[in-house]
N, C-alpha and C positions, 0 to 999 in steps of 0.2 A: 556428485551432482552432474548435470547435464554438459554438455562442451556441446548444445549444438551451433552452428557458424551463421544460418538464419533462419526463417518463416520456413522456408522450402527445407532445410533440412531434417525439421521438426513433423514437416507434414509426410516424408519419407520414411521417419522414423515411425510413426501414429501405424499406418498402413504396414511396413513391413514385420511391427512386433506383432499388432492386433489385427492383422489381417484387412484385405483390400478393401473391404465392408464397412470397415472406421472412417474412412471419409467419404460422403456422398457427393457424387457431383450431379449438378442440377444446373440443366442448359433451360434459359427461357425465359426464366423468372424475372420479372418487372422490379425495377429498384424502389418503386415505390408501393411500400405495402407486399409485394410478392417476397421479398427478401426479409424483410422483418418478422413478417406473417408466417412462414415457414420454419426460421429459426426459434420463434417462439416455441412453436410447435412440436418441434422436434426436442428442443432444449428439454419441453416439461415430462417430457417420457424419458427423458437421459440416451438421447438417440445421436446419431453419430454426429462428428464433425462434417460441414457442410460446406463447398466450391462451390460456387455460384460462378456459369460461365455462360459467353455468348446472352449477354445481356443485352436487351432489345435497345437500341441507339446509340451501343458501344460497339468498339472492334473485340470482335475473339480475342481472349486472352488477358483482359482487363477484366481482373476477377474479383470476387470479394471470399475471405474466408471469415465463418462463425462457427460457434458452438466449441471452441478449440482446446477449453479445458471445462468442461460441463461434463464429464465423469471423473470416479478417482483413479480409472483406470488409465486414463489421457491425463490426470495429472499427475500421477506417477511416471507416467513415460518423461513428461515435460524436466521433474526434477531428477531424473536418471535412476530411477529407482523398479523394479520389474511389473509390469502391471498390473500383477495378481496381488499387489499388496497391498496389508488389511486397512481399512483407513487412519485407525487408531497409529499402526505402525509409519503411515505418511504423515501423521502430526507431529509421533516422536523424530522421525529422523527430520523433521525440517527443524524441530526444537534445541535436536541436539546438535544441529548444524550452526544453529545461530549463535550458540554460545561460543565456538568453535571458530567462527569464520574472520579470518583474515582480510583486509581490504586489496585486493588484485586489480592497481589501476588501469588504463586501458592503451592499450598499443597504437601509436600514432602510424599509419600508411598511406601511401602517395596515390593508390587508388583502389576502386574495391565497383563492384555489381552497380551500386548506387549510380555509378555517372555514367551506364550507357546512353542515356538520354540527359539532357540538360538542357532545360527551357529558358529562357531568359525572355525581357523584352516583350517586345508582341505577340511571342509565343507562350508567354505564361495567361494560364486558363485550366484554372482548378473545375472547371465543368467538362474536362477531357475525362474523369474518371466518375465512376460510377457508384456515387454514395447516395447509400439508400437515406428513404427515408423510414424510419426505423416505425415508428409507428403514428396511429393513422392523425393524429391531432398537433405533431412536432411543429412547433414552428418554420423548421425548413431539414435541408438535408446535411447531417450529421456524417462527417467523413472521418472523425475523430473520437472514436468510443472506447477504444482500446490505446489510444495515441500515446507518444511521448512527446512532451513541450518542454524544449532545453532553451535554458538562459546561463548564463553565465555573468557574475558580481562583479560587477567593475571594482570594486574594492579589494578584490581578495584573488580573484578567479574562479571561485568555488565556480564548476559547473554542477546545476542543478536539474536533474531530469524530476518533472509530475506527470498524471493523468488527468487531462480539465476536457471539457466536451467542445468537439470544434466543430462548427458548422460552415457552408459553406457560402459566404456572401453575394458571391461575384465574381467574376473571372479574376479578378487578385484581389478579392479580399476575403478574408475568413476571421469568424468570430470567436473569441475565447471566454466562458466563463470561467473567474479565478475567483474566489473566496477570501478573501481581507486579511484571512491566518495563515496562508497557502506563500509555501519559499516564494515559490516565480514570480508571486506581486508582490514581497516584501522587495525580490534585486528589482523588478520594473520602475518600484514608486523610489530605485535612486536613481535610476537614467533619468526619471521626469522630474527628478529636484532638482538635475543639472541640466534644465531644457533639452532632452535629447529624448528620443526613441526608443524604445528598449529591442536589440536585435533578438532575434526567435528564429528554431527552429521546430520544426512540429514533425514528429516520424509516425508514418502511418505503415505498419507491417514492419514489424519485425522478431526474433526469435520467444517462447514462453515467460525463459529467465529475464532478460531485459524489459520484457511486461509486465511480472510481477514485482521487479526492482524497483520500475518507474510507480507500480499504484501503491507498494506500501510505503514505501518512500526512506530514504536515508536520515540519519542525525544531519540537525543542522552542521554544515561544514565539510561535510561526507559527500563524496559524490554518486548519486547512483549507478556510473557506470563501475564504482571500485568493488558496489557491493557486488550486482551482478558479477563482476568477475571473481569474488571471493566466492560466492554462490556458484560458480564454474568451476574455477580454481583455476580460470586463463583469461588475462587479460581480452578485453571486446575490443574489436579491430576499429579504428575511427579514424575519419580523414578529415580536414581543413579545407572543401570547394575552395575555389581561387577566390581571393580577395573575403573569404567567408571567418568569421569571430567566433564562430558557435563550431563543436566536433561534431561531428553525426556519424552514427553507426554503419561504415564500407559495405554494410551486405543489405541493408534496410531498402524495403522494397520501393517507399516511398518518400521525401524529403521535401519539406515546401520551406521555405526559408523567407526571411523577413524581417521588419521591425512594428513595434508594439507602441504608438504615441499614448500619448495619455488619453482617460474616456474623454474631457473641458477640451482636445483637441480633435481627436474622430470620435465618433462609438456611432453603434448600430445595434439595430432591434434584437433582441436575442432571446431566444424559448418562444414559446414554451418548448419543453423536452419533457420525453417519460421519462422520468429518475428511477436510479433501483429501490427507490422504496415503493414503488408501485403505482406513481400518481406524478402528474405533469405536474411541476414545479418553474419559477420564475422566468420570467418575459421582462426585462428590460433593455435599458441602453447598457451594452456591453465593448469592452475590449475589441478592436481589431487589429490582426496582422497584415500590416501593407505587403503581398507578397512580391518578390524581388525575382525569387528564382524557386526554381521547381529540379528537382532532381527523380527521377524515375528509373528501374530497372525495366530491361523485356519485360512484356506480359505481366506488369506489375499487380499484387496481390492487395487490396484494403483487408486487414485484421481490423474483423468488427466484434464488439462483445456488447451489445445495446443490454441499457439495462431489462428488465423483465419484472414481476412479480416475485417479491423474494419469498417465494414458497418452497416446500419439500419436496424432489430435492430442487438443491439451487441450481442455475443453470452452469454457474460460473463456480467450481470447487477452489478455485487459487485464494480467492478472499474469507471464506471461512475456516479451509486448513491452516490460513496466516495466523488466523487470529487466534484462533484455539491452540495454536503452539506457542505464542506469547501469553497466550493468556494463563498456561501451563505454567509456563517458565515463569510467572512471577507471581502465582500460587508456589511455587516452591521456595522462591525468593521469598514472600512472606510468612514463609517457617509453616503454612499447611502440609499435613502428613498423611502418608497412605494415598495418594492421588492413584486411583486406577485407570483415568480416563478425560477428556476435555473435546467438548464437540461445538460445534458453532451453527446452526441454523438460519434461515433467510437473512444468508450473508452472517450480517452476528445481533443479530438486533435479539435471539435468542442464545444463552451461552449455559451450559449443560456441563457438571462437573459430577464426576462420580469419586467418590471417599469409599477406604472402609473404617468405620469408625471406631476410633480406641477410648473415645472420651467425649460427655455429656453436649462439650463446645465447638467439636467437630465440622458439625453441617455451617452453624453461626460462620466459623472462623474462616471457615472458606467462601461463604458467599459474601463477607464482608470484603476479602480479600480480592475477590473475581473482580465486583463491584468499584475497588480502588484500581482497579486498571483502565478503567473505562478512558479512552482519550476524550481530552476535552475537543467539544464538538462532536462528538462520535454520537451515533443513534440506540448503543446496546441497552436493551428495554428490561427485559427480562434473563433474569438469575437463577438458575434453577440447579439444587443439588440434589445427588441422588444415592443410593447405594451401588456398591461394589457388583452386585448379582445382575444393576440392571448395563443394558447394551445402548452407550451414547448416543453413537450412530444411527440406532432406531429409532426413527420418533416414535413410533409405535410405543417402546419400551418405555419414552420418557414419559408419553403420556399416560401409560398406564398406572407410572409411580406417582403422577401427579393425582392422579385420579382415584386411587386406592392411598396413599399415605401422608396425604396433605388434610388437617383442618385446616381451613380457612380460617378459623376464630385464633390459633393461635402458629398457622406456619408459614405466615405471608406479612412481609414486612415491606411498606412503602416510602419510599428516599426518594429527597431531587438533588437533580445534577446537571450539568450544562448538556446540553445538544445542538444540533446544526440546524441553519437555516433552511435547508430543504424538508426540514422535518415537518411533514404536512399535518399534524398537532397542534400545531401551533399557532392559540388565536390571532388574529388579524391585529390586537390590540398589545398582547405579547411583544409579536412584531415589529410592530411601531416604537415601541418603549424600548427595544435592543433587550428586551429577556428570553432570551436564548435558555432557557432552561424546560425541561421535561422532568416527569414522577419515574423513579426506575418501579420494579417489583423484585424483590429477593424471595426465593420460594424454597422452602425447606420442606424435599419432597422424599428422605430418608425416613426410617423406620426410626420411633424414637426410641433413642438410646436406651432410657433406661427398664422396657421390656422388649427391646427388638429379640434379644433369642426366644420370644414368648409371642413372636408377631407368628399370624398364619402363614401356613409352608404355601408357595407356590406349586397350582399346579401346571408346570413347563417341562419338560425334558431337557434332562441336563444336557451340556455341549458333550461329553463325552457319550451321551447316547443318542444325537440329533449326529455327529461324526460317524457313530456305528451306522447308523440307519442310512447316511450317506454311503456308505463304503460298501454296505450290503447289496443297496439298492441303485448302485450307478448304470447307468447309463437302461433303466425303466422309468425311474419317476425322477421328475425335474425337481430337488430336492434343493 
């Protein structure tokens, strides 16, 4: 896996495997609406990662990066894997890593990048930096899309690193929305049973691995900086600011630090925000961090990943390769056989499992299987299993199988299951009454068993002769 040390190394690395053309940079652009607006854009063609510099009413150098693992070719760099690799092959090695992985906790150092700058006092003013506003209806500007929010359990010490959306209040204040099932307001709601504040730190930019450790998240008890470093195989360098309770990552481009009072004590207006499922979701009284101190590198970087429209492809590949490899892994754990394949679509709310079938219960027993994975709260809508012939990664493929080997009357089966708040399904009166639940679909899009060697032959050209045709025909036709 990856050892890179931060953001900048990551973005050295992008450019020097895949050439100077992987990262765009783009002087001019407006943080509001030009920066969102672009990375949409680029995101939905799977167009390169994008710098955003010399932003109009910032100093050069106060930049924002996006799009930064929106191919599988940039997420294979990310997980140290070569870039050419097939996607199929970057679900298996992250699957087979997980089972695999060691917890690597993290190296305490007396200093690191992070404290060339240190704001304190009247100098702290979170509107020194240049967070967009992502898109055009956001309740305000969102500097925390990609972020880490670390707290640490007065009870225990567990540190816990999540990804929750921060916006930006006020010259020291910044909002957080947290979800009631979410670690960081399980340890908040005990600093506020013992009348105190909950101390916070919030990291904006830093390395791929520490971004996907902070959004899939650790077992309770586990800290995500141990998985990250098991996920490295080197512990992450973190230092203690003076007088500071919370560790933060020595190379992290940005650090706001703080405490968290209770909402009955502060709160402030918060959302609406585009969510990644495609649609502005909640505007209330929310969470805020009274900020204390600010920690900044030179020319500091915001990692931005705003959500987008979860369509084909995604913009963001870290969340559906997550999930399609767990989701693997416990399809095998629940004793389904012959797995050829596991793909994850806008984000996972589609999940694609290809079999080859030895027996009549086959398709059933795996999408019963997929469907028992589902996290509670989680949005995964749609189940779909297929055969060994077809290609996961294609939608194209999946829809084909859906569309040639599905009856309806008897290959589609409808289950309820818990889903999350954001779930924009969900009636008004749902809502109200705390029913958090959604309809899944299980779709049994395989050949059925008992005549499939009797099903019609595909007309496709096999891999071994779409290979020849490449090999004949390289470098005339873009094959």
């Amino acid at each position: 896996m990856s050892t890179f040390r931060d953001l900048r190394h990551y973005i050295d690395q992008l450019t020097g495997t895949l050439g100077e053309d992987e990262v765009l940079r783009i002087d001019g652009a407006d943080r509001d609406l030009d920066i969102g607006g672009i990375t949409e854009l680029m995101a939905e063609k799977e167009g390169p990662a994008l710098m955003f510099d010399n932003i109009p009413g910032f100093p050069p150098g106060y930049r924002v990066f996006t799009n930064f693992m929106g191919t599988a070719a940039r997420t294979a760099v990310a997980l140290g894997l070569p870039p050419d690799t097939p996607k199929l092959d970057i679900v298996r090695a992250w699957k087979d890593l997980s089972r695999r992985i060691e917890p690597v906790p993290p190296v305490e150092v007396t200093t690191g990048p992070v404290l060339e700058n240190v704001l304190t006092g009247d100098d702290v003013d979170l509107r020194v930096f240049p967070a967009p506003r992502w898109h055009e209806a956001d309740g305000g500007r969102y500097i925390g899309t990609a972020c880490m929010v670390i707290a640490r359990d007065p009870d225990t010490g567990w540190v816990n690193i999540g990804t929750y959306r921060a916006c930006v209040q006020g010259p020291d204040r910044l909002s957080l929305w947290m979800l009631g099932n979410r670690h960081a307001r399980a340890i908040a709601e005990k600093y506020w049973a013992r009348g105190r504040s909950c101390p916070i730190a919030v990291v904006v930019g830093q390395d791929p691995i520490l971004s996907t450790a902070a959004a899939i998240a650790a077992p309770s008890g586990m800290s995500e900086y141990d998985l990250a470093g098991g996920l490295r195989g080197k512990g992450v360098e973190v230092l203690y600011p003076e007088g500071g309770e919370i560790p933060v990552p020595a190379h992290a481009e940005i650090v706001i630090e703080g405490e968290m009072p209770p909402v009955e004590e502060e709160s402030v207006l918060e959302g609406p925000f585009g969510e990644w499922t495609g649609y502005y979701t909640h505007s209330g009284q929310e969470t805020v961090v009274r900020v204390k101190r600010i920690l900044h590198r030179d020319d500091p970087i915001i990692l931005g990943a705003p959500p987008m429209l979860p369509t084909v492809p995604a913009g963001d590949q870290a969340v559906p390769l997550y999930s399609a490899s767990v989701t693997w892994d416990h399809l095998e754990a629940s004793g389904v056989q012959n797995i050829k394949g596991v793909w994850a679509y806008a984000r996972q709310l589609l999940m694609v499992v290809s079999i080859e079938q030895t027996g009549a219960g086959d398709a059933v027993h795996a999408l019963l299987a997929a469907a028992g994975r589902k996290r509670t709260g989680g949005m995964e809508r749609y189940f779909v299993v297929v055969d060994e012939d077809i290609d996961v990664t294609d939608i194209n493929h999946v829809l084909w199988a859906m569309f040639t080997r599905v009856d309806p009357s008897e290959s589609i089966q409808v289950l309820r299951a818990p889903t999350t708040a954001i779930d924009p399904r969900l009636s008004p009166e749902r809502r109200e009454a705390g029913d958090l639940s959604m309809g899944i679909v299980l779709i049994d899009a395989t050949k059925p068993f008992a005549w499939k060697d009797r099903y019609p032959a595909a007309n496709r050209f096999d891999d071994a002769a779409r290979e020849e045709l490449r090999r004949r025909w390289e470098g005339v036709l873009a094959l």
